[in-house]
LUMBADO-489324 format. One record per residue (C-alpha): residue in three letters; x, y, z. Coordinates in Angstrom, 2 decimals, padded with zeros to 5 digits, m for minus. Layout:
BEGIN
REC sevo      px      py      pz
REC  ALA       X       Y       Z
...
//
This chain:
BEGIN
REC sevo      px      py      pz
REC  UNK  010.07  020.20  017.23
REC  UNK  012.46  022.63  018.38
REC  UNK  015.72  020.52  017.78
REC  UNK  018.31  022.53  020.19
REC  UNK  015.70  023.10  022.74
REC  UNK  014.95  019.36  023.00
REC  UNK  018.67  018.28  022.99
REC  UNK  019.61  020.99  025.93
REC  UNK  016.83  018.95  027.65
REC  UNK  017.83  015.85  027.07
REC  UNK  021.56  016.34  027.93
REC  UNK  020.25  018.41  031.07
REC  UNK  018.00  015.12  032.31
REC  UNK  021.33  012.76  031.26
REC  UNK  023.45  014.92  033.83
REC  UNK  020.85  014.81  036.29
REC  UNK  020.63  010.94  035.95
REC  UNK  024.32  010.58  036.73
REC  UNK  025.52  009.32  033.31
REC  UNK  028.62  009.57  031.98
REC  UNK  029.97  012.27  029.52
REC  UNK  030.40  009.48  026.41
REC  UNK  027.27  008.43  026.51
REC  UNK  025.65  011.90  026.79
REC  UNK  027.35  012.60  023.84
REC  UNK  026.36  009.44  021.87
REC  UNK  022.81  010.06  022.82
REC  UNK  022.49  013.51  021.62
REC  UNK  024.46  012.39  018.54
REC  UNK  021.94  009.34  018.03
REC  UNK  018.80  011.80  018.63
REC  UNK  020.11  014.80  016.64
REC  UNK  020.33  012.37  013.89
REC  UNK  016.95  011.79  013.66
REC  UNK  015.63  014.81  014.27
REC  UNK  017.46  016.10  010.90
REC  UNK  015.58  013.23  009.59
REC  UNK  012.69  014.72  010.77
REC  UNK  012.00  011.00  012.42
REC  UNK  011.06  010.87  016.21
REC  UNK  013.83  009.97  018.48
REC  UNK  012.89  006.46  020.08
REC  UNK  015.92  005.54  022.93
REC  UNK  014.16  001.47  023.68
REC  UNK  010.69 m000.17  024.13
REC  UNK  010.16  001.68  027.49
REC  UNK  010.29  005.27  025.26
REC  UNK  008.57  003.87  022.52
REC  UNK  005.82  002.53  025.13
REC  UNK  005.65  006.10  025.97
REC  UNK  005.21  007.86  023.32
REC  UNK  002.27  005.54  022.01
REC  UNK  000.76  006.25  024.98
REC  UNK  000.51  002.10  026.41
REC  UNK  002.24  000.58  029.16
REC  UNK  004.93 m001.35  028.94
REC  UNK  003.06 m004.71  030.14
REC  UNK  000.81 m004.05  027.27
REC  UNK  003.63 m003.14  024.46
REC  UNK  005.32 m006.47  025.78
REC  UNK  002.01 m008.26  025.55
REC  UNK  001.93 m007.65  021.85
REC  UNK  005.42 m008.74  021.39
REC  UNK  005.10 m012.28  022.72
REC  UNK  001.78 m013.11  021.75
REC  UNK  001.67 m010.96  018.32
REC  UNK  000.65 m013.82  016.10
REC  UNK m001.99 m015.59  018.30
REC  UNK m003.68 m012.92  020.03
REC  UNK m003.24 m009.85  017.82
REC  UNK m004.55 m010.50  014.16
REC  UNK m007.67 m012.33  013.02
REC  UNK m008.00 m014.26  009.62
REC  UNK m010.65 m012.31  007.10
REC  UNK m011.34 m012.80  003.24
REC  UNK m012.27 m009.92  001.13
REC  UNK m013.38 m010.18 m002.68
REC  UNK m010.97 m009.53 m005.75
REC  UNK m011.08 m007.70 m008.92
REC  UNK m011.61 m010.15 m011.17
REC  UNK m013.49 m012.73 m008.65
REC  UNK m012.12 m014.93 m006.09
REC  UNK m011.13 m014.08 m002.16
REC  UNK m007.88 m012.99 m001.70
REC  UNK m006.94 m013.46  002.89
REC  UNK m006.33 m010.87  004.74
REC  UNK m004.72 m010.40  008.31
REC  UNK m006.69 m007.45  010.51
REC  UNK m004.42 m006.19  013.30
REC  UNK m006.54 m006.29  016.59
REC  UNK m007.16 m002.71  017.87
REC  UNK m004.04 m002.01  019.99
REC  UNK m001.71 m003.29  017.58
REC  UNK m003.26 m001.10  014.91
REC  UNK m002.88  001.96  017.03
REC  UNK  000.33  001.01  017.59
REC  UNK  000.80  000.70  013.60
REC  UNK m000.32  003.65  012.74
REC  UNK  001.59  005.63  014.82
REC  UNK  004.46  004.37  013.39
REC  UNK  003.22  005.06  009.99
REC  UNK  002.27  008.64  010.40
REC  UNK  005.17  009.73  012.51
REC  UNK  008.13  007.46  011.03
REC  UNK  007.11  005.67  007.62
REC  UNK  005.72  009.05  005.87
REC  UNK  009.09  010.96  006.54
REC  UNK  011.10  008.48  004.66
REC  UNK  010.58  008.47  000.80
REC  UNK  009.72  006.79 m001.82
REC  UNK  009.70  006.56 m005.28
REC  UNK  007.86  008.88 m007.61
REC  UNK  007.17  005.98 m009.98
REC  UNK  005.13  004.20 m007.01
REC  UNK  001.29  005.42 m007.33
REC  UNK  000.01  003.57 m004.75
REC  UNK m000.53  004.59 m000.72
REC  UNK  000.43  007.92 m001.30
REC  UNK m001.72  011.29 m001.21
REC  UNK m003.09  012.43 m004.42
REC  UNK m002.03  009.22 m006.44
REC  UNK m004.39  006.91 m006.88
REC  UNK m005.00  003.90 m010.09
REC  UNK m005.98  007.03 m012.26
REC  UNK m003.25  008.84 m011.68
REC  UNK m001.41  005.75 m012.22
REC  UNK m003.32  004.90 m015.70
REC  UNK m003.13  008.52 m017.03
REC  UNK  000.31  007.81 m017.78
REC  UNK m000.09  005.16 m020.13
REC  UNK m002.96  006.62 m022.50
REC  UNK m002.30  006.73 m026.30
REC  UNK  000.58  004.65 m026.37
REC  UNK  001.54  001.94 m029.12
REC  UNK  002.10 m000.80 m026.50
REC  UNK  001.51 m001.36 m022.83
REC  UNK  002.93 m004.11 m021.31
REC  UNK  001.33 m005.72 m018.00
REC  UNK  003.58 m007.60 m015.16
REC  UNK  002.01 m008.53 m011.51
REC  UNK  004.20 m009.35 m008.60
REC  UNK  003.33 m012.59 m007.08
REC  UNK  002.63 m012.35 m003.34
REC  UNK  003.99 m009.05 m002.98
REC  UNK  003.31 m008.45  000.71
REC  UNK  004.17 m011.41  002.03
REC  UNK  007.23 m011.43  000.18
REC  UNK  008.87 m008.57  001.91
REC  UNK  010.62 m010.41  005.13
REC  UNK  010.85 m008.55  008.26
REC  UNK  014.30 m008.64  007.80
REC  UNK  013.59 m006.17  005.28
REC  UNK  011.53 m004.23  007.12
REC  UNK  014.55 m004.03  010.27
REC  UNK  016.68 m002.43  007.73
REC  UNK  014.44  000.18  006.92
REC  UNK  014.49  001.28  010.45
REC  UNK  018.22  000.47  011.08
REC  UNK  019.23  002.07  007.78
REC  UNK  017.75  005.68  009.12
REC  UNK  019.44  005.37  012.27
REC  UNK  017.64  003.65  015.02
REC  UNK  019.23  001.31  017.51
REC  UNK  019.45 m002.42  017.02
REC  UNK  017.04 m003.13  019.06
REC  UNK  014.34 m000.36  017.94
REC  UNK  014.58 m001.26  014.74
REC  UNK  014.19 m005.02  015.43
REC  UNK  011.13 m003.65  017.89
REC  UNK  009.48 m001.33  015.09
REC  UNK  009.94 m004.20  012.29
REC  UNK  008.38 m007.08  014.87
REC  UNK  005.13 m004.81  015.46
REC  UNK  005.13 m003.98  011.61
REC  UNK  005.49 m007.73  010.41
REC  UNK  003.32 m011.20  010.86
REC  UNK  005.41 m014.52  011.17
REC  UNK  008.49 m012.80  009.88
REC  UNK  006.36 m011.35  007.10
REC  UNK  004.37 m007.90  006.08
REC  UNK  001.10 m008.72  005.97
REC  UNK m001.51 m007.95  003.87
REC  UNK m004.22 m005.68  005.78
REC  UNK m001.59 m003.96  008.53
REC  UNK m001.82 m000.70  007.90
REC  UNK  001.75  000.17  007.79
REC  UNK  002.24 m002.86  004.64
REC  UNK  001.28 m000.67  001.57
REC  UNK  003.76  001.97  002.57
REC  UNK  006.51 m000.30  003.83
REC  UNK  006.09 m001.97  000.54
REC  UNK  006.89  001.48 m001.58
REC  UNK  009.69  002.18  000.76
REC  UNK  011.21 m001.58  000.17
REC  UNK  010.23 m000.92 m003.47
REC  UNK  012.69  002.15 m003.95
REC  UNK  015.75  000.03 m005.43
REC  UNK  012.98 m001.77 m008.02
REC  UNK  011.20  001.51 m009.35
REC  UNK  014.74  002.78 m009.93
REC  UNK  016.21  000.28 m012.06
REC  UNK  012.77 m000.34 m013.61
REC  UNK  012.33  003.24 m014.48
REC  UNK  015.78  003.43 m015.36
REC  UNK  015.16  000.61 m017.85
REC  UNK  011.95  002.58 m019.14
REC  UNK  014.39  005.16 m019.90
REC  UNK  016.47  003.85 m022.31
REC  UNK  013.48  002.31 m024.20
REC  UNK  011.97  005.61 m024.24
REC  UNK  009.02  004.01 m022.52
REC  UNK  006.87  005.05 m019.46
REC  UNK  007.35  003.24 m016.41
REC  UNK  004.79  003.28 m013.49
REC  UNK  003.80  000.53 m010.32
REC  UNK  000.69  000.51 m008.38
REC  UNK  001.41 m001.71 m005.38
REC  UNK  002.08 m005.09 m007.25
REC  UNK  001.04 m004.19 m010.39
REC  UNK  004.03 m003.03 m012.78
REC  UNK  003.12 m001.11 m016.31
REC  UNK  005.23  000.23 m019.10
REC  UNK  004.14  001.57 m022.04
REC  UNK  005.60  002.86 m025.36
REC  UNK  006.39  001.93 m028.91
REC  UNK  005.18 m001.47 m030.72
REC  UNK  008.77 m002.99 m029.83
REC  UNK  008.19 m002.50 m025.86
REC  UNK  007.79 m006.42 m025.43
REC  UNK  010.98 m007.24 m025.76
REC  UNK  012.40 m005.90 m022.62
REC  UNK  009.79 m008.07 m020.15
REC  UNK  012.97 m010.63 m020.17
REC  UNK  014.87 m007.99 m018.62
REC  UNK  012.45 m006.51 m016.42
REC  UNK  012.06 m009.93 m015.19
REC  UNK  015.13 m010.43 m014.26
REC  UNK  015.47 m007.19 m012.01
REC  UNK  012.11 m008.21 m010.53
REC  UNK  013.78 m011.16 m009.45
REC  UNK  017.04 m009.92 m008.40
REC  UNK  015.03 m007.06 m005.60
REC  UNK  013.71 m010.54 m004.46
REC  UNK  010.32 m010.53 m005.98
REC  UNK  008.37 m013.01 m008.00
REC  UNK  006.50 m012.31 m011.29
REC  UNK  003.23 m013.80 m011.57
REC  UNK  003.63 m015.06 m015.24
REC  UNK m000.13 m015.70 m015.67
REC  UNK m001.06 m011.92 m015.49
REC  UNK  001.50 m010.78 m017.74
REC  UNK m000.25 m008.93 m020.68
REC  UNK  001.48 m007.39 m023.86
REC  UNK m001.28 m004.69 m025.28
REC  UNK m001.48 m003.30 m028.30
REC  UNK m003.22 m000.33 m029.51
REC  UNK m005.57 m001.66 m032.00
REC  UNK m006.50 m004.48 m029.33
REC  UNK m008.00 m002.16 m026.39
REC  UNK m005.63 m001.64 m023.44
REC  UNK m006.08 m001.45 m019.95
REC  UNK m003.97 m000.22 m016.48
REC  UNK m004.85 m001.17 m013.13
REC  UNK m008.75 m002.00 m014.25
REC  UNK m008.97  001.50 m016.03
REC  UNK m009.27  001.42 m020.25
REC  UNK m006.07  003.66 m021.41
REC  UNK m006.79  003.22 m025.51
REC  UNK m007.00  006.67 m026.41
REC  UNK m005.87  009.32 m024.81
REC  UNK m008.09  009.66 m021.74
REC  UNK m008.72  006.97 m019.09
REC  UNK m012.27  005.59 m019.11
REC  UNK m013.94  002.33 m017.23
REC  UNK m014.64 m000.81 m019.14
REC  UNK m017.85 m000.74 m020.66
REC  UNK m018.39 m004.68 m019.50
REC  UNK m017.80 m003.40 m016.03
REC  UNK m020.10 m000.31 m016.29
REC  UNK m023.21 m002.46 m017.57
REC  UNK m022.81 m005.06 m015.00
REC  UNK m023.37 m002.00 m012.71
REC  UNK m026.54 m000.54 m014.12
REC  UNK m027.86 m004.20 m014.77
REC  UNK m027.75 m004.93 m010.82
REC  UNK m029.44 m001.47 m010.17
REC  UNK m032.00 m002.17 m012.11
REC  UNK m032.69 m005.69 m010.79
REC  UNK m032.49 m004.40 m007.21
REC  UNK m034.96 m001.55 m008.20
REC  UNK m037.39 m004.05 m009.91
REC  UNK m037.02 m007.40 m007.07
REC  UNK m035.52 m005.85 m004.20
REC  UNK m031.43 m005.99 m002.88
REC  UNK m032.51 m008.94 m001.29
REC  UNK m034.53 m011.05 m003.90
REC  UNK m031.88 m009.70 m006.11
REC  UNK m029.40 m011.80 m004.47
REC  UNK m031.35 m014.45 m003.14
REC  UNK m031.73 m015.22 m007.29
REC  UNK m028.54 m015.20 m008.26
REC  UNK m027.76 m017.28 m005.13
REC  UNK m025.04 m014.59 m003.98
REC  UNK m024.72 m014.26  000.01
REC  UNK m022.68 m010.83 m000.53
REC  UNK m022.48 m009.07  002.94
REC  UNK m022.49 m005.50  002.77
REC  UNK m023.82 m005.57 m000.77
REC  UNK m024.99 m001.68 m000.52
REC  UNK m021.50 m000.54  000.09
REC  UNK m020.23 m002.99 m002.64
REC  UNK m022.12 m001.32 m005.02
REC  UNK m021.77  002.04 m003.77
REC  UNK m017.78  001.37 m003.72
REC  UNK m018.27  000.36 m007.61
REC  UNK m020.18  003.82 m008.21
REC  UNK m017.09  005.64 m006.63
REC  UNK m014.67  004.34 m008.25
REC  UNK m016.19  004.92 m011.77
REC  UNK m016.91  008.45 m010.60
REC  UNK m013.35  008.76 m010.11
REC  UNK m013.06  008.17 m013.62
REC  UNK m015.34  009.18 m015.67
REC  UNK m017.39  011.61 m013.26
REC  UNK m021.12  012.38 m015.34
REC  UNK m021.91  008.31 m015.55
REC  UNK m020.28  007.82 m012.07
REC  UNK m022.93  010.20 m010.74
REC  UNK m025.21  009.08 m012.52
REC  UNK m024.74  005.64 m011.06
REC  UNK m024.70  007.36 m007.48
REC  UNK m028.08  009.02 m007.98
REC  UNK m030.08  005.83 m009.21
REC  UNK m028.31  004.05 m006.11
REC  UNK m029.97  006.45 m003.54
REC  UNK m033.28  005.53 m005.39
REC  UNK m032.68  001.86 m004.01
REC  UNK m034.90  000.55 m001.21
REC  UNK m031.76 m001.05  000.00
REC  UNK m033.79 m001.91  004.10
REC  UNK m036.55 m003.74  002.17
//
């Protein structure tokens, strides 16, 4: 954007509209602001309407009837078993969320101890950092989406310089019953930006322990010397103070004669690798599905998995990401599936 071009315009179309000198020069003061920011300039709902490209019925539509009308209930599986719920954004609202991601949440930074939801970090990059080290110590953060409030979220936007009532407009259309929730796709990156206070103190913390301090979303790692454990007191504490809960059943102290793992990812050593549990499940189901068929396959184990070929293909990718030779090898005996039979 050229900044002086656009704020000659804007005063020009203020003097045309009749308005008075004070608040021409609040406006251009308000919008100059956040184009140093590099954030678009957003005056009320009837601009932001604009700029989304909907009309205003429809942007008003979303605020009254947000909860009831614009997100739909959905399970997906876990990790480790289970279905966690998830709340899809119907298709306007998600348009309407990601424009506000890519044009306002990905100018304002986060931490570089947060490896999640951000380009060219991913749970490897995350695990790398914790290979070949004494002790690794595990925390989770219970309910970590739908513990950021969207009061939160308002002063995110109010913070950076929008208007009371953008900001409470911006944070309504980012939050679900006055919470993030888990499947908009603003929440992962909201949740790094809320998170800049934590990875601070946390990696602050790492510091003077001479430890390593990363977080992928909700899961928290440090790793370091054999003593390490004694700071998860402390690191609870801070957890709780940024207004988080730790999930005391997933807390893991790891040594290096016990086998350690990040995020899912084995970090004994010092290169990341995939369980060897995990991998054999893998080429176990491939080869049942090659002998019986996907279907008999499943019908046998009495599993009524939807989209079971892009389950297992998802599996395949991710243990290409780390440890690429077996990860295509699991790839090519995949394609040899007869996955319409």
């Amino acid at each position: 954007m050229n900044k002086i071009k656009y704020l000659n315009d804007l005063k020009n179309l203020l003097i045309e509209n009749g308005e008075k000198e004070k608040d021409i020069q609040a406006a251009i003061k308000y919008a100059e602001n956040l184009i140093n920011l590099n954030l678009p300039v957003i005056f009320d709902k009837y601009h932001f309407a604009a700029l989304v490209g909907m009309e205003n019925v429809e942007l008003a539509n979303i605020m009254v009837h947000l909860e009831e009308k614009y997100y739909r209930k959905a399970e997906i599986e876990k990790k480790n078993g289970g279905m966690r719920e998830i709340l899809i954004p119907a298709m306007k609202l998600r348009i309407v969320q990601r424009w506000i991601l890519k044009n306002i949440l990905y100018n304002i930074r986060v931490s570089d101890y947060a490896m999640g939801f951000r380009k060219k970090y991913s749970i490897a990059t995350n695990a790398k950092i914790h290979t070949g080290k004494k002790c690794v110590v595990n925390m989770d953060l219970k309910d970590f989406f739908p513990s950021i409030t969207q009061k939160q979220v308002f002063q995110i936007f109010y913070y950076y310089g929008y208007t009371i009532d953008v900001s409470y407009l911006l944070s309504r259309l980012c939050t679900h019953e006055g919470r993030v929730p888990q499947g908009a796709p603003t929440s992962p990156y909201l949740s790094n930006i809320i998170c800049l206070k934590l990875d601070k103190r946390l990696s602050k913390l790492a510091e003077k322990c001479e430890a390593d301090y990363t977080r992928y979303a909700d899961d928290i790692t440090f790793s370091g010397g054999a003593g390490l454990k004694s700071i998860i007191l402390r690191v609870k504490e801070i957890i709780e103070d940024e207004g988080f809960v730790v999930n005391e059943k997933k807390t893991r102290i790891q040594f290096d004669y016990q086998g350690q793992e990040v995020t899912g990812i084995n970090v004994s050593g010092e290169k990341i690798t995939v369980n060897k549990r995990y991998k054999k499940k893998i080429f176990q189901e491939i080869y049942y599905c090659k002998k019986y068929g996907p279907s008999n396959h499943l019908k046998h184990v009495g599993c009524d998995k939807r989209f079971y070929k892009e389950h297992m293909y998802g599996k395949a990718y991710f243990v290409h990401m780390i440890e690429p030779d077996i990860g295509k090898e699991i790839l090519r005996q995949l394609d040899e599936i007869r996955w319409e039979e």
